[in-house]
N, C-alpha and C positions, 0 to 999 in steps of 0.2 A: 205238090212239090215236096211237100214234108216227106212222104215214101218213099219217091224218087231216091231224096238225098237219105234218108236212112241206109235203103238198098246201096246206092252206091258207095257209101262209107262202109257197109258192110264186104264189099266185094274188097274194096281196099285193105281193109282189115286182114280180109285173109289171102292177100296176096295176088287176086283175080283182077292185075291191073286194065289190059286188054279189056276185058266186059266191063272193068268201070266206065273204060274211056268212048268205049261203047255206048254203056247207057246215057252217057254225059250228051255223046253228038243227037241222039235221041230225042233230050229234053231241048236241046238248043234246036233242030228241025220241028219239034212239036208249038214250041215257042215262038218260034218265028225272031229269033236273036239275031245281032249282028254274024256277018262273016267272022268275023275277027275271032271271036268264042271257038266256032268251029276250026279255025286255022290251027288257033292255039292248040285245040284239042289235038286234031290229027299231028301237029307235031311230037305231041307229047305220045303220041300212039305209037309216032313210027322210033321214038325212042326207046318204049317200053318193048315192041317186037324185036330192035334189032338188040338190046341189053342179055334178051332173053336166050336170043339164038348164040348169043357172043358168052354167054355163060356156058348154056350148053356145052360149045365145042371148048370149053376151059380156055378161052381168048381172055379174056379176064378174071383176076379172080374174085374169089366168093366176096371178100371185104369190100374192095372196088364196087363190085354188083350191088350190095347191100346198100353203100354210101349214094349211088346213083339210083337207085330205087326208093331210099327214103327222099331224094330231092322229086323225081317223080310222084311220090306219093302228096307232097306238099303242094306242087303245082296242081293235081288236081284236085284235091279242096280246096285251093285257091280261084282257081275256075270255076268250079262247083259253087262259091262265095258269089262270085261274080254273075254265074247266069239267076241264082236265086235274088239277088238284088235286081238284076237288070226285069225279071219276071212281075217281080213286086212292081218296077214303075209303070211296065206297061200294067201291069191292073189296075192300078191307082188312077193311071190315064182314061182308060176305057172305065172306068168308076164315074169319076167325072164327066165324062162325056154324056152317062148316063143320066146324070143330075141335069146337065145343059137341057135336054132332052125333054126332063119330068117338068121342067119351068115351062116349057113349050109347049107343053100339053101333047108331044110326039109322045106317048108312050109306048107304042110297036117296038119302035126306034130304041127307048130307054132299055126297051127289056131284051132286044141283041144285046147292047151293051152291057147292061150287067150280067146278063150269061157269058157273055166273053171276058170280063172279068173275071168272074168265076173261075175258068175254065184257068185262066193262066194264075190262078193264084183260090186253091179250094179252101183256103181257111180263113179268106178274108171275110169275116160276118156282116159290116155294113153292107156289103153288097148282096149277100141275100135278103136281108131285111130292107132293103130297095124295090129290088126285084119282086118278093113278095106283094111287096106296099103294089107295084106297078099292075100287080097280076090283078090287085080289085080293082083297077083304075079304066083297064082295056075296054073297049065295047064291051065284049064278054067275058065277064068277069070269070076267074078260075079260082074258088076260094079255098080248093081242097088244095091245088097245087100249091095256093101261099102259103096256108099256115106248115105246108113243109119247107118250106123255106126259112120261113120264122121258127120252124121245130130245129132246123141245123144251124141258125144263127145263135140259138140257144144251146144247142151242143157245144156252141163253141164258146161263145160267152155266158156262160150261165148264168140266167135270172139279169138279161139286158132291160131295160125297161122299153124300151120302144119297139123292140121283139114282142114282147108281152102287151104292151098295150096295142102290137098293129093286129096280133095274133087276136086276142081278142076280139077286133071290129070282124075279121075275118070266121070267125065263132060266129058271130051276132047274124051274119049276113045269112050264114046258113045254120042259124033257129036252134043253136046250143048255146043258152041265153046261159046257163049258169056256166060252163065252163069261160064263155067269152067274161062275168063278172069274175073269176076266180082270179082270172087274171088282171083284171083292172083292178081289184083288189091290190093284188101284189103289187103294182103300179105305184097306186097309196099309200102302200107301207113304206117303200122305198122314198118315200117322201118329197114324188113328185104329184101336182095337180091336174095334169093332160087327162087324167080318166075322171074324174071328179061328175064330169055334167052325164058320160055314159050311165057312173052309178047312181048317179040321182034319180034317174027317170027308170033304169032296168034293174037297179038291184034291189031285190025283196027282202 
């Protein structure tokens, strides 16, 4: 989402109102957002084409244009405000649902969910480091694919401790005893106890 919105603040920026409003119905079809978003949008579309053609043929002037295009321009960062919020609840939702899930012991189930989480919101970190945690959980365990999960939960929050400590077990599992203790280490510095009983017994 964060790109998304870069890209289209840049198009706005320079004037590319049309392909911002473009990209906007884009993230709201990819999103699966209310109508409404989109309604709003294509009005704002069919303002920005017809300002455009009514400059052209000098039907308005430049000033006029100017003033109706800065309101144009506000509406869609306002929009843009709105689908990135409405995006965030739905991941937050489908977050949750995944938790519902992990208590159930459905982890199949949890791990749609946190990928679709994911999906409507890529910088949300707990939910990779769910996801992850879910990947050792499954019958068949994937422990290369979690600790990349916990490698981008850590991109994003740098040095999380539950990142670090799930990263760890997921080291352990697959017989890189020191790097899974490097990071239970770190765990301890940050001056929580959750890795304590791992380094007792594995760290040398």
């Amino acid at each position: 989402m964060e790109k998304d919105k870069i890209q289209i603040q840049n198009l706005i920026i320079q004037g590319e109102l049309e392909e911002a409003f473009r990209e906007i119905k884009k993230i709201i079809s990819y999103n699966k957002l209310s109508r409404i978003f989109e309604n709003e949008v294509v009005v704002n579309l069919q303002r920005v084409i017809e300002n455009e053609r009514r400059n052209r043929m000098n039907i308005i002037e430049n000033r006029e244009y100017d003033v109706e295009r800065n309101k144009l321009v506000d509406a869609a960062l306002k929009v843009l405000k709105k689908i990135e919020n409405k995006a965030n609840d739905i991941s937050l939702d489908l977050f949750l649902a995944g938790k519902k899930c992990v208590n159930k012991k459905e982890y199949d189930l949890a791990l749609v969910f946190f990928s679709n989480s994911i999906e409507s919101s890529n910088d949300f970190f707990e939910a990779y480091i769910e996801r992850g945690a879910v990947k050792c959980l499954v019958k068949i365990p994937n422990y290369e694919s979690a600790i990349q999960d916990f490698n981008k939960a850590l991109e994003i929050r740098p040095n999380h401790f539950l990142a670090l400590l799930n990263r760890g077990v997921a080291y352990f599992y697959i017989n890189q005893i020191k790097k899974a203790c490097e990071d239970w280490l770190e765990v301890r510095n940050q001056g929580y106890s959750y890795a304590d009983k791992y380094l007792a017994e594995y760290h040398k």
